[in-house]
N, C-alpha and C positions, 0 to 999 in steps of 0.2 A: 313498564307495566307488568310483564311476562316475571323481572326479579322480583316483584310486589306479592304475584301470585303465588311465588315455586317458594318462597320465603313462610307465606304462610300456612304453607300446606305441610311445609317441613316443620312449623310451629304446631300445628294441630294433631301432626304425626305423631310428635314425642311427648304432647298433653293426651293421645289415645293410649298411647304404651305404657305410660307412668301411669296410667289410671288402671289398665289390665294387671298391670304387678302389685297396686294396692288394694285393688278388690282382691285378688288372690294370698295376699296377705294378711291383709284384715278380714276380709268376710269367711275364706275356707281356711285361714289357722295357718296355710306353710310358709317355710320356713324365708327368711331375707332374700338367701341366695335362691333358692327355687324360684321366687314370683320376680327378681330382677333377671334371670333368664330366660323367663317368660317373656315377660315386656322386653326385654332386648328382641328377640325372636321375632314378636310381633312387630316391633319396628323396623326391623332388615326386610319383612314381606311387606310391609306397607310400602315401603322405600324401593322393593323391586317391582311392585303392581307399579306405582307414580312413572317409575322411569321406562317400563314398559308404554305403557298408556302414551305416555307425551311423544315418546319415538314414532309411536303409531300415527298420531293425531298429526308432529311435522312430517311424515311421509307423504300422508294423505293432503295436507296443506302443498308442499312442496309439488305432487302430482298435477295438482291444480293449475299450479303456477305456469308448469312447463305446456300443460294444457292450453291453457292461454296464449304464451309465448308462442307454441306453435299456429294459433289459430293467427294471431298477428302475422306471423311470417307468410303464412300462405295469403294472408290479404295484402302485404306487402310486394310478395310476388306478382295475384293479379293485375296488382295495380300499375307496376314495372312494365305488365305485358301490354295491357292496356295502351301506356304509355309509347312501346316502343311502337306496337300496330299504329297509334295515330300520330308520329314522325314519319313513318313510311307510307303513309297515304298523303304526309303532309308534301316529302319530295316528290311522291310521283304524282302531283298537282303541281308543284314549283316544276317540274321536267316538262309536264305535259302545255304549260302556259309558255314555257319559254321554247317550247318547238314549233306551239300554235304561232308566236310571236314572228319568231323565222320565217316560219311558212308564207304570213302576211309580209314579212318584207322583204326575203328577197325577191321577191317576183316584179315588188317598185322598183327596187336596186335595177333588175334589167331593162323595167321600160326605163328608168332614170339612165342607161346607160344607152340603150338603144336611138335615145329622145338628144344626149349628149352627139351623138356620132351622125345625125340628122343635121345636127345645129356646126359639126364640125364640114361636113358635104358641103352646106348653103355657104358658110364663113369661105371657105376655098373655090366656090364659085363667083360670088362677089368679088373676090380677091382678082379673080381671072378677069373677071368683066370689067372691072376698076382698070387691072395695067392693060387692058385690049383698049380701054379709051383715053387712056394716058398717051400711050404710046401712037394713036393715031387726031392727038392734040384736042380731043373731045374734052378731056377732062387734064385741070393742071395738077400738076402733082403735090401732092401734100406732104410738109416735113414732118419726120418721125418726132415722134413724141414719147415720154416715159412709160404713158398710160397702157396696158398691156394689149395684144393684141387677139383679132376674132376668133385669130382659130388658137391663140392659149389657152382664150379665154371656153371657147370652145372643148377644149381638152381637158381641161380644170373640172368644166360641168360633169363630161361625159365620168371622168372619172372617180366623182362624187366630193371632188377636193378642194372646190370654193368654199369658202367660209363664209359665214357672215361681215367678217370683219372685214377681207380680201372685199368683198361688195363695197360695203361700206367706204373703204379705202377709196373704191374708184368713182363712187356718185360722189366722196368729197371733194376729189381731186378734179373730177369734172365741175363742180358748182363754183370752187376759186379757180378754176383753170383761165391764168391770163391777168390774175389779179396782183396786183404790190399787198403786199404782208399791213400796208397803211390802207390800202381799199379796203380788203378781208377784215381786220379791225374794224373800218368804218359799219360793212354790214353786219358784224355781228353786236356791235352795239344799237345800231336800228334796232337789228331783233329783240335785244333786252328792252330797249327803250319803248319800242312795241307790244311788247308782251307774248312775242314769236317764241320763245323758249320755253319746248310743252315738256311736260310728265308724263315719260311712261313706264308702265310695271313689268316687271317680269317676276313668276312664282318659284319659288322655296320650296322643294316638297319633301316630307320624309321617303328615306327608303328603308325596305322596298314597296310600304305601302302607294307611295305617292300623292298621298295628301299634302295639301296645302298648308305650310304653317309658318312660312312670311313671304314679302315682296322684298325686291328690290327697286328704288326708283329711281330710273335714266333720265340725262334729259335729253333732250332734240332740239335743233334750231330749225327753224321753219322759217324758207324766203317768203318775200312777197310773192313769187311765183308759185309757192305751194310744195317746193319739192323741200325734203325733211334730209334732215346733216346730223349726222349721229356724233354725239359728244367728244369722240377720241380722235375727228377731226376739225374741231374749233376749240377743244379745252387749250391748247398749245398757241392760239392765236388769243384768246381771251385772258389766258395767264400774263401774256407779254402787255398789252395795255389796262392791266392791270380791274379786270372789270367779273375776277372769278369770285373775290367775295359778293360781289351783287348777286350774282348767278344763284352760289349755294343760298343765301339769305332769301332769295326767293323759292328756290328749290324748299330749303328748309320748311318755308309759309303751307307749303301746297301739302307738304307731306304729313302736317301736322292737321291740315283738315281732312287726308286721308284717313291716316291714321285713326282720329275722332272716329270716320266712318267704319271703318274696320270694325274698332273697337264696342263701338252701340249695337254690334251684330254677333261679333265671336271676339272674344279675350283673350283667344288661343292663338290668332293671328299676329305678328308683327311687321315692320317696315324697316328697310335698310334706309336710310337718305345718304348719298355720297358728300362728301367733303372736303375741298384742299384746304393745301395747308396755308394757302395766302388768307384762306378766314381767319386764322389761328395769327395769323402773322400781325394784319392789319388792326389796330389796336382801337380804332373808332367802328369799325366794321365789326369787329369779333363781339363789342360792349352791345351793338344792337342785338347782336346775336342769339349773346347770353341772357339779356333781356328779355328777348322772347322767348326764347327755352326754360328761361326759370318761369315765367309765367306761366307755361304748359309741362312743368315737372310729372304733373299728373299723368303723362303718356311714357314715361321713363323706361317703366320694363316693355312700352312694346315697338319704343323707337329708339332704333341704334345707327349710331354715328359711324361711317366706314372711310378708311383712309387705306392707300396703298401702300404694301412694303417698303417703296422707296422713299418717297412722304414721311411714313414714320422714320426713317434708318436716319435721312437727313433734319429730324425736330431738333431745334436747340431750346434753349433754355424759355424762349416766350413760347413758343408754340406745346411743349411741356405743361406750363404755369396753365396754358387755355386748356389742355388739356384735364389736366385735375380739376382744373372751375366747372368743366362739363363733369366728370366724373360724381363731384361732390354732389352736384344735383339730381342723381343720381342715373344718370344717363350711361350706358354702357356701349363699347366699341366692339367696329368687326374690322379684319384686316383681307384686302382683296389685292389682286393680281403679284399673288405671291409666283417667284422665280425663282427661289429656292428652300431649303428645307432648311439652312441655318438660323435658329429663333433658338431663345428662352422660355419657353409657355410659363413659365413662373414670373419671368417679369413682364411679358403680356397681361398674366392674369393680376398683377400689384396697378398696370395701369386701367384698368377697369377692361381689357377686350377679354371679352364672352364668345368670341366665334372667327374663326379663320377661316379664310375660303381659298382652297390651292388649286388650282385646272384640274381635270382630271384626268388629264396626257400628261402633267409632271407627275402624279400621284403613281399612274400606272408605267411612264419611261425610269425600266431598271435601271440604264444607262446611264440617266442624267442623273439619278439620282446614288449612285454607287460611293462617291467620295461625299458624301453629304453628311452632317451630324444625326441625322433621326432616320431612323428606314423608314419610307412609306407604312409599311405594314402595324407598325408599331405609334403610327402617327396621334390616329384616333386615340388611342389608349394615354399616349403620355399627354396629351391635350384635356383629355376627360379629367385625370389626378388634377392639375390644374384651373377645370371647372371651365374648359372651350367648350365648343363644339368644331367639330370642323364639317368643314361644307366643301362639297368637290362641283365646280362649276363649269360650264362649258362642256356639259357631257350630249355627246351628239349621235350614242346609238345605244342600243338594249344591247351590245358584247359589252360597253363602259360600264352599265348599270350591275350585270353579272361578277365582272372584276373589283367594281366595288368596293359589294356587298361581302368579298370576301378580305376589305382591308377595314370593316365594321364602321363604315361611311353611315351618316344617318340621315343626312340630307342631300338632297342634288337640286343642280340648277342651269339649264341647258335649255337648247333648243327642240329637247326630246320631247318634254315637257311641253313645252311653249313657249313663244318666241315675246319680245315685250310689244306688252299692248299700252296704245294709247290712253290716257285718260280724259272722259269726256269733260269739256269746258262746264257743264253743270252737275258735274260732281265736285266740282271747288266751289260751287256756292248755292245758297238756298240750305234748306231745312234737310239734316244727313237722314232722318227721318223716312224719308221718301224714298229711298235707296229701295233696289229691291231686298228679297229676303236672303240672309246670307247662311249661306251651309258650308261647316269646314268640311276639307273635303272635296265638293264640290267646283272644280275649277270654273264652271261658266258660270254658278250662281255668283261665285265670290268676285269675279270678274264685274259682274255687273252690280254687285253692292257698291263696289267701289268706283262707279262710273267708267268702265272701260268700254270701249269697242271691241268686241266680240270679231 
């Protein structure tokens, strides 16, 4: 537009010059050359006013610009400043929550420790009063046993280092203790046969927010007596009489009316159900399976299928083929009790798993993990290009949470959080409707949409 202009200003110039040298020609009589030195004249002052003028005008344009520029930069600044004052109020909130956090626990840490060396005094007095009536035929003596004893157990407490699992270990061992491996078969099939094998949740939460945003669902064997057997010691007895696809198949049922219940409340929520690989194995077992999962495809993105590292390492070719049949329908996988860090996340992610869950004592032991293929640190990262997530489970204090958050963990799942809860028997049936109101977010509301015991 600018050569449109300067083009016809330079046409008008030399139609104003050529007109001065013919008036001065024709009208006042002189001669050729006099009035074409005129009009040149006048065209070289025309031609130095123009280019005067327009230097003037882009100066003045040009002042403007930097005018501007500058006023942008200085808002560009404040806003940098701005920025950086609300990072630094942001850590000293993140500092001041995780000192408040301290404050609140070690002070449990030392009744927890005080309450341990209590429980260790009474274990070593009983112990005395036991061999003072052995030894004067009161009492007969009793043969040692595997099962640990009061004052380890004692010492374990005091020194914050029983686990759940350590628990768990010894209420199973105690419930078969004395039984043939054909007895223990027999009652864990009562249990299925009875309807003894209950669901319970444990929650998923983002970090560091800690909201809710899936379960996981256990089972539990429940005696006739009432006392409860946690899965890792009857899945090894139930695998061998061959009664774990029933298990999953029912698991599976409960999960998918959770799930429904979830889902009528918040959409953001989903559900792990666990899975061996004898479902996948067993070819009339697996077809009921499938059957039922294709008919509830509709829950696909918010229930995921999870098999162990070793489980998957050992799939051959049928447990594969069941594989993609869930895949296709669009069902996606998680991989749990991982033990070490040698994986593909690319061929994870060809076989539909969306989410890997590693302890978060392998995540944070440098040591075990030093000759590994992937560094902890860089886990997240190369898992994300591949379209995981990863989840660090079994996190059991606010220093795990802290360590993390600096290997860009996004979810946790531990006993910090909350331990799993039962699901009430009239949350698997009747109108989901009724549920209460559910708030993501909120771990007791969501708890109880989904009929759990609080």
């Amino acid at each position: 537009m600018r050569r449109i202009i300067a083009i016809f200003i330079a046409v008008c110039m030399v139609l104003i010059a050529g007109s001065i040298g013919a008036v001065l020609y024709l009208g006042f009589k002189l001669d050729a050359r006099t009035s074409a030195i005129v009009a040149l004249a006048a065209l070289t002052g025309m031609a130095l006013f123009n280019t005067v003028s327009t230097r003037l005008r882009d100066r003045g344009d040009l002042g403007d610009q930097i005018a501007d520029l500058s006023r942008g930069t200085g808002d560009l600044a404040r806003q940098v400043a701005e920025m950086s004052r609300r990072l630094n109020a942001m850590e000293n909130r993140v500092e001041t929550s995780v000192t408040r956090s301290r404050g609140a626990t070690d002070p449990m840490a030392a009744e927890i420790g005080e309450l341990g060396n209590l429980v260790r005094q009474i274990a070593e007095r009983v112990a005395a009063h036991e061999s003072v009536l052995q030894d004067h035929g009161a009492m007969p003596k009793r043969a040692k046993t595997a099962m640990p004893s009061a004052n380890a157990l004692a010492t374990a407490a005091a020194d914050g280092t029983l686990t759940l699992s350590e628990s768990d270990a010894l209420n199973g061992t105690r419930h078969f203790r004395g039984l043939s491996r054909e007895s223990i078969g027999e009652l864990i099939g009562k249990a299925v046969d009875a309807n003894r094998i209950d669901l319970y949740l444990q929650p998923i939460v983002t970090l560091p927010q800690r909201k809710v945003r899936f379960y996981e669902a256990l089972s539990r064997l429940r005696t006739e007596e009432g006392d409860i057997i946690p899965a890792g010691d009857f899945i090894e007895y139930a695998d061998a009489i061959g009664l774990m696809p029933k298990i999953d198949n029912l698991l599976a049922f409960r999960c998918v009316q959770v799930t429904r219940r979830l889902q009528l409340k918040s959409r953001d929520v989903g559900l792990f159900c666990n899975v061996s690989a004898w479902t996948l194995s067993d070819a009339a077992q697996f077809k009921q399976f499938l059957d039922f999962m294709d008919a509830n495809r509709a829950l696909a993105e918010a229930l995921m299928f999870e098999f162990t590292q070793s489980a998957y390492r050992a799939f051959g070719p049928v447990q594969n083929e069941a594989l993609s049949a869930l895949a296709e329908r669009g069902f996606r996988f998680s991989m749990d009790h991982v033990t070490d860090l040698r994986m593909e996340p690319k061929e994870l992610a060809d076989r539909s798993f969306r989410f890997l869950k590693v302890p978060a004592k392998l995540l944070l032991n440098r040591a075990a993990n030093a000759q590994s293929d992937i560094h902890p640190e860089d886990l997240a990262d190369l898992l994300a290009r591949s379209g995981i997530d990863l989840i660090a489970e079994r996190i059991e204090s606010e220093n795990m949470v802290v360590d993390l958050l600096e290997y860009d963990v996004r979810f946790g799942q531990g006993f910090l959080f909350s331990p799993p809860r039962p699901v009430q028997a009239e949350a698997l049936q009747g109108n989901a409707g009724e549920a209460g109101k559910l708030q993501a977010g909120d771990l007791t509301s969501e708890f109880a949409a989904a009929g759990i015991t609080a």
